[in-house]
Every structure is written in C-alpha cells, then in structure tokens.
KENU-921910 format. One line per 4 residues: number of its first residue (from 0); their letters; for each residue x, y, z of C-alpha. Coordinates in steps of 0.5 Angstrom, whole numbers, plus 500, padded with zeros to 3 digits. Layout:
// residues N
NUM	a	X Y Z ~ ...
This chain:
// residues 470
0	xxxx	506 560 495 ~ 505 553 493 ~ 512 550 494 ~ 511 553 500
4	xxxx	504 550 502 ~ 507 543 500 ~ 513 544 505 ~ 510 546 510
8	xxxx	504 540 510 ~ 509 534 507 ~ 508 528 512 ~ 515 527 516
12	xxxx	516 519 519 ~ 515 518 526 ~ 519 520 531 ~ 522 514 534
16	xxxx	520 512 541 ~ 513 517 540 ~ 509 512 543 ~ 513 510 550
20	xxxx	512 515 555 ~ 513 511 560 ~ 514 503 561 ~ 509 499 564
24	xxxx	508 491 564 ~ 507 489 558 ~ 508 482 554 ~ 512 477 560
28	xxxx	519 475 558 ~ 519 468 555 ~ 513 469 552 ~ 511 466 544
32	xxxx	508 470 539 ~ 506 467 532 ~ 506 472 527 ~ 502 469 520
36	xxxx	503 473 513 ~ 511 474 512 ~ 510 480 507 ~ 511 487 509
40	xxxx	508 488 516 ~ 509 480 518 ~ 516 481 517 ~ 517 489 519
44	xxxx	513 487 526 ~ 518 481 528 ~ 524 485 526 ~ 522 490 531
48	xxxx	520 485 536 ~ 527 483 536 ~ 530 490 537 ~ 526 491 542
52	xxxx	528 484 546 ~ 535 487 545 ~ 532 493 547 ~ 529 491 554
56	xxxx	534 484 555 ~ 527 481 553 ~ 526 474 550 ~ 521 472 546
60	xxxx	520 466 542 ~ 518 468 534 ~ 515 464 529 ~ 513 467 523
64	xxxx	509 463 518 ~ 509 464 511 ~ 506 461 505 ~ 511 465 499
68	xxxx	505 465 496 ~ 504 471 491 ~ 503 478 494 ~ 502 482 486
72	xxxx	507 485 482 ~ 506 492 483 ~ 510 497 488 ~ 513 503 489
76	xxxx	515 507 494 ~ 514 513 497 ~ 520 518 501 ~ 515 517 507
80	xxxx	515 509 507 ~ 523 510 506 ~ 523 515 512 ~ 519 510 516
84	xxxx	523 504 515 ~ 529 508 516 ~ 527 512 523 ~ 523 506 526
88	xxxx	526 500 524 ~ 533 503 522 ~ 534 500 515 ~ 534 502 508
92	xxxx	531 499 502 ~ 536 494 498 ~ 539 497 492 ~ 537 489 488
96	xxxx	530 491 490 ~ 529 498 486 ~ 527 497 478 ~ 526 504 476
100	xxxx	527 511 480 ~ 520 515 478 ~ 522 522 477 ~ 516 525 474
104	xxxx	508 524 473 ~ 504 524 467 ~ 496 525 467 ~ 492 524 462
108	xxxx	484 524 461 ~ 480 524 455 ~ 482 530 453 ~ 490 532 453
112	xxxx	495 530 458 ~ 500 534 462 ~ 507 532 465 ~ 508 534 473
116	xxxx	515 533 478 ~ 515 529 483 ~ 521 532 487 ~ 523 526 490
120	xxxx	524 520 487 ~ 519 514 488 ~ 522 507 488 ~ 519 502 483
124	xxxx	519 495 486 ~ 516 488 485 ~ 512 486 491 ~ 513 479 490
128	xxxx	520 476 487 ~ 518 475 480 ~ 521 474 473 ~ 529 474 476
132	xxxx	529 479 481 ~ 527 480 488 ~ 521 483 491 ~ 520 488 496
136	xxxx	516 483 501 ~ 522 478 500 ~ 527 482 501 ~ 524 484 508
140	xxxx	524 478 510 ~ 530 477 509 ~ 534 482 512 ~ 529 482 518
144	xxxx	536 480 522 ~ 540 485 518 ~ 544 490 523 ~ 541 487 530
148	xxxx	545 484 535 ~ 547 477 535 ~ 545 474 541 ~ 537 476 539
152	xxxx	538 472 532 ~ 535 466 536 ~ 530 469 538 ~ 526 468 531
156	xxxx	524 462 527 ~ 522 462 519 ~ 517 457 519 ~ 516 457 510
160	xxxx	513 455 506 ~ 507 453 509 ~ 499 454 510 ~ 495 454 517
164	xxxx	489 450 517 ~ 487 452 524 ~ 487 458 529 ~ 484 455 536
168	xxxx	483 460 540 ~ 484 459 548 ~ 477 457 551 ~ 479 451 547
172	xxxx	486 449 548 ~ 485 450 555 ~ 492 452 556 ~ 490 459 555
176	xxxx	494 460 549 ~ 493 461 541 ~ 494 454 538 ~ 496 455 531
180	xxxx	496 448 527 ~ 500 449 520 ~ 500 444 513 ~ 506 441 515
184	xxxx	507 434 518 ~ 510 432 523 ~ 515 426 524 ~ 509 423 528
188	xxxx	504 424 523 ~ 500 430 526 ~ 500 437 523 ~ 505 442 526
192	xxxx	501 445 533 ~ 504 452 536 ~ 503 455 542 ~ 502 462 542
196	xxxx	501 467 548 ~ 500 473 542 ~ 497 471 535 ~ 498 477 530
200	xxxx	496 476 523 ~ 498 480 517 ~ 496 475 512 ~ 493 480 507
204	xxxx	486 481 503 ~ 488 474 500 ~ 487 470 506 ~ 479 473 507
208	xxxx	476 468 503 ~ 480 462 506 ~ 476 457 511 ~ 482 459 517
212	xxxx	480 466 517 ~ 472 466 516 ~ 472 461 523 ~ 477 466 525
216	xxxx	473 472 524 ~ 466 467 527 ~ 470 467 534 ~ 473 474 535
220	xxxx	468 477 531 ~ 473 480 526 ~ 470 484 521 ~ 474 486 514
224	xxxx	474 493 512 ~ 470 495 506 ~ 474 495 500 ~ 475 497 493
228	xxxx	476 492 486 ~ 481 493 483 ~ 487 489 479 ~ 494 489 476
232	xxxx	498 486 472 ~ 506 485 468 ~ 506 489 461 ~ 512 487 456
236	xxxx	513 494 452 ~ 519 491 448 ~ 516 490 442 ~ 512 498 442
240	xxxx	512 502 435 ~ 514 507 441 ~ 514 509 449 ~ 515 515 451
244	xxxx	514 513 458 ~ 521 512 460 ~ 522 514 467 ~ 514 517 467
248	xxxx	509 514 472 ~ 502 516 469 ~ 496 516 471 ~ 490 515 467
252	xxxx	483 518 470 ~ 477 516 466 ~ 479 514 460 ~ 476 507 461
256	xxxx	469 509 465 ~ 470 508 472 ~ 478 506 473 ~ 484 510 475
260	xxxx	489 507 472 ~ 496 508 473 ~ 503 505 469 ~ 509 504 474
264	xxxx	515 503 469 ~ 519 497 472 ~ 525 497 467 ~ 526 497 460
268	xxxx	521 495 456 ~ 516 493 462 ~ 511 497 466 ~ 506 495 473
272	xxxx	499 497 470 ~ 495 499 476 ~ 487 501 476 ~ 482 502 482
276	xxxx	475 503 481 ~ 474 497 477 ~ 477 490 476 ~ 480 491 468
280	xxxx	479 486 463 ~ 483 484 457 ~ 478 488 453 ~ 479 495 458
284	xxxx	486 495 456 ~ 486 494 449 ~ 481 500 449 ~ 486 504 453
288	xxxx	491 502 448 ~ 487 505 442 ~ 486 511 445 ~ 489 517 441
292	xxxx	490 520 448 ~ 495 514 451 ~ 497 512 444 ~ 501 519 444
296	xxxx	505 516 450 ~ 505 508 449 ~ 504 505 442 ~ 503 497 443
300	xxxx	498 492 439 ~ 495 487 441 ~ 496 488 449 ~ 493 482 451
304	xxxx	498 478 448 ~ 504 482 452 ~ 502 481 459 ~ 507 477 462
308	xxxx	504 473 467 ~ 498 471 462 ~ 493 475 467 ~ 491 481 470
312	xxxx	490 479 477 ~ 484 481 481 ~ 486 485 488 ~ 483 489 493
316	xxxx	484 496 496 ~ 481 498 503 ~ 476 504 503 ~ 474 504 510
320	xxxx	476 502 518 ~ 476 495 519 ~ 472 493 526 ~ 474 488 532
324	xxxx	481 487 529 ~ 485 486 536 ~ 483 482 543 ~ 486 479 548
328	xxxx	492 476 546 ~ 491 478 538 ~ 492 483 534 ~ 491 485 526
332	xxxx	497 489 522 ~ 497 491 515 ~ 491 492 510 ~ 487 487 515
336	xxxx	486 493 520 ~ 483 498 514 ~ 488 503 517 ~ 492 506 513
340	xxxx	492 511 508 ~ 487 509 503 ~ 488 508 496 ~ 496 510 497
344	xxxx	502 508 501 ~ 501 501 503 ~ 509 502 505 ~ 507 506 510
348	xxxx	501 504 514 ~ 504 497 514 ~ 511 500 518 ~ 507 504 522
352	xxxx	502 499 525 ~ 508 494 526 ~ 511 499 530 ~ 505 501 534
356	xxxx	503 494 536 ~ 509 492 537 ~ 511 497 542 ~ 504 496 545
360	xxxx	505 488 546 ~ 512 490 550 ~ 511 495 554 ~ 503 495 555
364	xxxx	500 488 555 ~ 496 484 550 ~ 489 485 553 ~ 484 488 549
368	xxxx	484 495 552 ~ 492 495 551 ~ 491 495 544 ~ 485 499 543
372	xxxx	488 504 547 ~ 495 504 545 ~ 494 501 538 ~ 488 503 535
376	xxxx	488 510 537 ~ 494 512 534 ~ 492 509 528 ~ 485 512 528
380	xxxx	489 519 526 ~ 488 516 519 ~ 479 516 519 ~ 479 523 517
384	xxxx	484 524 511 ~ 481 518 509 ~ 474 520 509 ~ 476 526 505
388	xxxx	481 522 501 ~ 474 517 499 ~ 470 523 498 ~ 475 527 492
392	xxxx	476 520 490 ~ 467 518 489 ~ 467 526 486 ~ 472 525 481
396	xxxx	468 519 479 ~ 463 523 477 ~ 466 528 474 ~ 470 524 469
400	xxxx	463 523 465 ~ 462 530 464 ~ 466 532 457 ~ 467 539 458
404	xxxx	470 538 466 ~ 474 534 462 ~ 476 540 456 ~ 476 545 462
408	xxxx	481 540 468 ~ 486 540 462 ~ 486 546 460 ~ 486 549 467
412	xxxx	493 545 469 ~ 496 545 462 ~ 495 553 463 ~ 500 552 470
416	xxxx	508 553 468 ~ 513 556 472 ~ 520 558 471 ~ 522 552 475
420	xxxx	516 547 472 ~ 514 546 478 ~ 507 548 476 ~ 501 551 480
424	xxxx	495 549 485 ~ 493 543 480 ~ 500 541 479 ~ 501 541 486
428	xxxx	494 536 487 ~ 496 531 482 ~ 504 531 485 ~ 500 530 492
432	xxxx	495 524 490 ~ 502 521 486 ~ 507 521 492 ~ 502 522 498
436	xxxx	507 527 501 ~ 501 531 503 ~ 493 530 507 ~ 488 529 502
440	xxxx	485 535 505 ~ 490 540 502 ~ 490 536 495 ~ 482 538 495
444	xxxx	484 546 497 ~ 489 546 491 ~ 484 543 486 ~ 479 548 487
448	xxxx	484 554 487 ~ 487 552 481 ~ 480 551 478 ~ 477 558 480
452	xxxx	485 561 478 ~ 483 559 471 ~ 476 561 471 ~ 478 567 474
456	xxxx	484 569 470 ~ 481 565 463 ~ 473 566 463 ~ 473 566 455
460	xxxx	478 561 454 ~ 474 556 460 ~ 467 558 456 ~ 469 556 450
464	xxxx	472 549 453 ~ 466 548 455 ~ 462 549 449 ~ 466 545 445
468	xx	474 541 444 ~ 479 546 443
C-alpha cells in the first residue's frame, strides 16, 4: 500500500509547452534582454530564450551577466529536477559534474538511527566549481548552447566576471528602457551601460544586502521573501578513525538544538554538511561529532580543523513568497521569487520558473499583468505544500526537545521492514522529505499512520519508551 501511495502521489516533470494555449504578441522581435546572476536560473532562463528564438524565428539580443562569485558547496539533485532539465530544456546533467550517487538515507536523532532507500538515486554535485571539479551552476552556464542550432548562437553574449553597479529604471533613462551599468570600464572611461527592454535578475539571497538591489527594491517596491538561517560547509573525512557513511546521505534532526543537519557524501573522504534552522558554529560540529549517536557512523577528531574551505559559510533558505518580484519590463527567478519548494529542491523551482517566465516574455508580453498571470499564477501551486511543508517543519522542532517522542520516533521507525526493506509509513516520510518526490501533505499523512500503527500494534513497548530509554 505504501509504495502504492508514493507511485501514485510522485511529482512528475511538466509537460513541455504546458503553458501555451495559444500565441499572442509577446516580447517584440529585435528586442534586449539582460539577465544579472548566472547561476542556475540565470542560465536555464537564456537557454530557453534561445530555444524559443529558434522556435518562433525570433531574435533577441541576450546578455547575462555574472559575477563567478561562489554560489556554496553543497547540491544534490533529485529525479525530478533531472526530469525538468530534460523535459524542458532538453538536456541532461554532465557526468564530470556528479561526485556521488546517494542510493540510501540514514536518519539519526538522539535516540537511534535507522537506514531507508531512496529508490532513485539522487546526484551529489558542487554548486560552484571548487577543489578541481565543476559545479552544478558552471556547468549550465556553460552547456547553455549545447544541442541548439547554430544560427541562435549569436543571439547570447556572456558578459564575465563582472559586478553591476547600477539597475536605472526607465522613467530615468528616458528611452523607456532598463539601463544596467557593470564594473567594467569601457575604452572611454565609462563604465559598461546596456539597455535592456526586459530586465530579469537571478542574482540569488547573495545580492539582497548589496547597494544595487536595495535601490532596486526602493523603486519597484520589491520585497524578499521570509527566510531561514541556515549554513553549510566542505568536511575532509580522509583522516577518520572510521566512516561508515559511504554512499549514505544522513539526516541528523534535533541533535544540535534547533538545526536539521544533513551529510552529502561528495567523494572518498569528503562530504557537504548542511543545516537549516540555525547557522552552525565550529563549536556545533564538534558537538555533533561527539555524539555517541553520530559517532557510530562517522568518527573524526577535531572537526574543525578538517573544514576544507576553513568556514562554514552563512546561507538563506526561503520559507515563504516574496512580494512585487515582476512589473513592467522586469521579472525575478530563482530563490529571489520565494517560489519554489521551500526547504527542498531548489534544482527544480529554479528550471520551472525559468521556463514559465520565458515563455511568458515571448508569447504574452512583459507588462505586469502578463507576468502575474502567466507567470506567477502557475507558480502560486507551490503556497499550500509549503505552508504544509513549514508547518511539519516548526512541529518538528518542538518535538525534538521532547526525550520520549524521540525514544518513540525511533523505536516506531526501526519496528518498520518489509521483505523488499522498502519500510512502512515512517520509512516512507523520511524518503519523501529526502528526494522531495511526493507533497508535504502526504508526508504529514504518513508520519501519523506509522505512529498510531506503532502505538496500536506496540502499546506496551511504546509505554515503556516513554517512561524511560530502552
């Protein structure tokens, strides 16, 4: 029954040309466009662009800008996000990119820890090419022509490495156009200026607290959606008593108050750690790594000596909708929307807006209205799985201060086997919150069921958890 539920409720890419009904004028032939940030939806937007120039017969001049700074370490993704890249944007992920392939999922809380299967197996990637191999965002970036005909090639212009100073908006140029001016200095001693009759920024959390988005913000009205601390960092494992780890992503919940953890293996002697909830400090790790809990798994002295960036970098994960991030003549992707799959995925909120703005831009226009209803409505299907999501999130919280939920969790989930080790209904959760293949909504159901299935078939075993450890 459960592997029934999860077949039947797994989230499938989009359709190809799901959004097009039929054509109306849309952004005129000849037109500009700048795209700022070329991470993942900066570069997924132009490619896209460019398939549909080919497409239409349309020719647009693209410029995206991009700073190369570092985008984090961490990344893996999903079957859906490969599906997306796929469907949409008809490519795949390059093999140099993939570090690991993550097969299986350990969960640990204070109290025990338990194995899981994913089914699928997800990709380990860097998002930011870093320690001799390529990241997930370069990549793209650079594959953005790959597969499409040669007579668009022209059509885009790479404009790296390279900040903007500057987003001036119409009423100002008086030309009616964007004007984005760049750090880099022209032969007559001005800074680079492009005109642009569409402006789209994919610049990332990053960008919120430089002067060029607050202004911009100022005169559009643009509000940021609510986020979350988080951080992650690079650990060197080479020199481990033992790991256990292997090819194991693990998820680590409660045991530092306040954060969910998660290891990424990357490669031999080298994982990605993760949390959200809390931005970690040296002094967190090394607690976490004297847990006798974690240290059946992973036993490494000294932990924040093996950092292999020297930090753990401060991050940002989006909890809620941002406001105003379209209007006329400029449009938001990526995690500046707050659309998306909060806490998950960011693979394939990022492909899926690219694909809907871009197809907004060239057969319904660049007004405001154009984007609302074209762009943003089909993206408002995310509001209530995350609403959901952020509530099982806050809920869990609370429970991992409680000893005894803990003793019971664990004890409900290790009870769970099956002859295929696929697991029950807790099995099935923790898979769901690990490779985001099916709604929050349904993650929330099976939690409870396998639960009351414990406390129902296990009364005396759950009574004795909670009085005391087993």
């Amino acid at each position: 029954m459960i592997r029934w539920l999860e077949r039947q409720f797994t989230c499938h890419a989009p359709v190809d040309d799901f959004l097009v009904s039929e054509k109306a004028a849309g952004l005129a032939d000849g037109s500009t466009i700048v795209i700022v940030g070329g991470g993942l939806a900066g570069s997924a937007f132009a490619r896209q662009m460019l398939m549909l120039c080919h497409k239409e017969k349309k020719r647009y001049q693209i410029y995206l800008i991009n700073s190369t700074g570092c985008n984090y370490c961490g990344g893996l993704v999903t079957d859906l996000a490969l599906q997306t890249l796929n469907t949409l944007y008809g490519q795949g992920i390059a093999e140099d990119v993939v570090l690991k392939k993550v097969q299986t999922c350990v969960y640990i809380n204070s109290e025990g820890s338990f194995k899981i299967r994913i089914g699928i197996p997800m990709m380990a990637t860097l998002r930011t090419s870093r320690f001799g191999f390529i990241g997930m965002d370069d990549s793209l970036k650079t594959r953005i022509l790959e597969g499409l005909d040669e007579e668009v090639w022209p059509y885009l212009k790479i404009v790296e490495p390279t900040l903007v100073n500057k987003l001036t908006p119409p009423q100002e140029t008086g030309n009616g156009c964007w004007r984005v001016t760049t750090s880099i200095i022209m032969e007559d001693g001005q800074h680079q200026a492009i005109d642009c009759d569409l402006l789209v920024l994919a610049t990332g959390f990053r960008s919120l607290n430089r002067p060029m988005l607050k202004e911009f913000s100022q005169v559009t009205g643009y509000v940021p959606p609510p986020v979350m601390e988080s951080s992650v960092t690079e650990i060197d494992t080479g020199s481990a008593r033992f790991n256990n780890i292997g090819k194991d992503m693990c998820i680590i919940d409660g045991v530092i108050p306040g954060a969910v953890i998660a290891l990424i293996p990357k490669g031999s002697g080298w994982l990605t750690l993760t949390s959200l909830g809390k931005k970690l400090t040296k002094g967190d790790l090394e607690q976490l790594f004297r847990h006798p809990v974690f240290k059946q798994h992973l036993d490494l002295d000294d932990v924040g000596e093996h950092l292999r960036c020297h930090t753990i970098c401060p991050a940002a994960i989006f909890t809620g909708e941002a406001d105003n991030f379209y209007g006329d003549g400029w449009v938001m992707l990526g995690d500046l929307t707050g659309y998306g799959r909060v806490l998950k995925d960011g693979y394939f909120g990022s492909f899926l807006g690219a694909y809907l703005a871009a197809h907004t831009a060239v057969y319904r226009g660049i007004m405001r209205e154009d984007w609302r209803v074209h762009y943003h409505r089909p993206l408002r299907g995310f509001e209530i799985g995350n609403r959901v999501g952020m509530l099982l999130f806050n809920f869990n919280q609370k429970l991992n201060g409680i000893s005894w939920f803990n003793r019971f969790f664990m004890a409900a989930a290790q009870s769970e086997g099956g002859r295929d080790n696929w697991g029950g209904p807790i099995h099935a959760a923790v898979r769901g919150i690990t490779t985001g293949t099916i709604p929050y909504l349904l993650i929330g159901v099976f939690f409870i069921c396998g639960l009351l299935r414990h406390l129902v078939f296990h009364p005396i075993k759950t009574w004795q958890h909670i009085r005391k450890p087993t």
